[in-house]
C-alpha positions as CSV (number, residue, x, y, z in Angstrom):
1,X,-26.0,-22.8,14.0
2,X,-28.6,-21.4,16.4
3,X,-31.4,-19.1,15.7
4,X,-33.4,-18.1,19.7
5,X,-36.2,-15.8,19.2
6,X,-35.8,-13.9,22.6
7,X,-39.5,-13.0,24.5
8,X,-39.4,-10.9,25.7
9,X,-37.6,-8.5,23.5
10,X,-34.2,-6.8,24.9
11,X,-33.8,-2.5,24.4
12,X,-30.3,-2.4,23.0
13,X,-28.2,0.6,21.3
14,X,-26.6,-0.3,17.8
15,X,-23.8,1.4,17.3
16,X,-24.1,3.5,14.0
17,X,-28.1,2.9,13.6
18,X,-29.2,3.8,17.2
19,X,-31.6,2.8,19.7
20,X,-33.8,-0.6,19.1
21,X,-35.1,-4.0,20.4
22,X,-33.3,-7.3,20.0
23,X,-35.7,-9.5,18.4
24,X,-34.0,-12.5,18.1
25,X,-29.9,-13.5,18.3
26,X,-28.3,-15.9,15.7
27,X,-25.1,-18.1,16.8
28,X,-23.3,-19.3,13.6
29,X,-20.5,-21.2,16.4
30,X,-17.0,-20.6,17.9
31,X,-15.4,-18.8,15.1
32,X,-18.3,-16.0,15.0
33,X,-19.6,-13.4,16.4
34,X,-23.6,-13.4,17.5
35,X,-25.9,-11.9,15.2
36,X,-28.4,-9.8,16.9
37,X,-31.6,-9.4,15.0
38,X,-32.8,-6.2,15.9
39,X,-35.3,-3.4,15.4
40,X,-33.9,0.0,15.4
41,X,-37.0,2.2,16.5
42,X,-35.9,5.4,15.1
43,X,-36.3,4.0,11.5
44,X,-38.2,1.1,11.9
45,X,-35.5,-1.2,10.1
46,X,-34.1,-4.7,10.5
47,X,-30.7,-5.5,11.1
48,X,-28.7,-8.0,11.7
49,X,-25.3,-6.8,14.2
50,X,-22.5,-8.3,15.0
51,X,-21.9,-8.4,18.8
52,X,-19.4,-5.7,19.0
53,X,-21.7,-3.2,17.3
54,X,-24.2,-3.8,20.2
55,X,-24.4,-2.5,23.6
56,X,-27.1,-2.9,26.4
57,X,-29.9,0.1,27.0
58,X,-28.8,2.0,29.7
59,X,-30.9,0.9,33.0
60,X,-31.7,3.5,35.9
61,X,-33.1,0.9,38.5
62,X,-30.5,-1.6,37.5
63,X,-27.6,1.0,38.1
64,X,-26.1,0.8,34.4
65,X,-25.3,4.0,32.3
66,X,-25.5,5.0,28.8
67,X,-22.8,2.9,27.4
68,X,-20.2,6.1,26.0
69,X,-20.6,5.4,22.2
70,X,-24.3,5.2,22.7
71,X,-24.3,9.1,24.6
72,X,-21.7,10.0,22.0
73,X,-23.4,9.1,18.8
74,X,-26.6,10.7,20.4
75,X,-24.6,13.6,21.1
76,X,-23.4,14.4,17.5
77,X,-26.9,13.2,16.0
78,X,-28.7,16.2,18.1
79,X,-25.6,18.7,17.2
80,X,-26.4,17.3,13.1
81,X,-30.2,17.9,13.6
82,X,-29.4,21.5,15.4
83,X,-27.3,22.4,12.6
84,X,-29.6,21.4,9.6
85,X,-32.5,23.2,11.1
86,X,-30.1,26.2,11.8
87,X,-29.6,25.9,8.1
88,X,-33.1,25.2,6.6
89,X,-35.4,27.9,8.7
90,X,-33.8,31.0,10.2
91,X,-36.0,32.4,12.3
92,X,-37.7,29.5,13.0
93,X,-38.4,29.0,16.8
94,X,-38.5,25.6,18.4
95,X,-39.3,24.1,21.7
């Protein structure tokens, strides 16, 4: 087992939490998965993923896209917070 605390920290997307910093990544060995420690900024929580749920930050200079779950969960998450404010305050005008 490996624990590498990574400096600096590395933007990722987790899928099914959102958008956050790898902290650190944990290798149990071959029959694993890596463990990324990682801060989810919308919430300010730890977790601990497994590879598959994470996916790089999309880069503009380095050429490399919104991964498509990342845009997609985004995508449903604004249509879920359009929809509960349509809900909550009609009339209610927001920028």
């Amino acid at each position: 087992m490996s624990f590498t605390q990574l400096n600096p920290t590395i933007p990722v997307y987790v899928i099914g939490k959102g958008p956050g910093f790898a902290l650190a990544v944990i290798d149990y060995g071959q029959e694993h998965n890596l463990i990324w420690v990682t801060a989810i900024t919308e919430t300010g929580e730890i977790w601990c993923a497994p590879n598959p749920k994470v996916r790089m930050a999309s880069n503009w200079t380095m050429g490399r896209p919104k991964s498509k779950v990342a845009s997609e969960e985004e995508t449903m998450r604004l249509a879920e917070g359009n929809n509960e404010g349509a809900s909550e305050g009609a009339g209610k005008v927001t920028c």
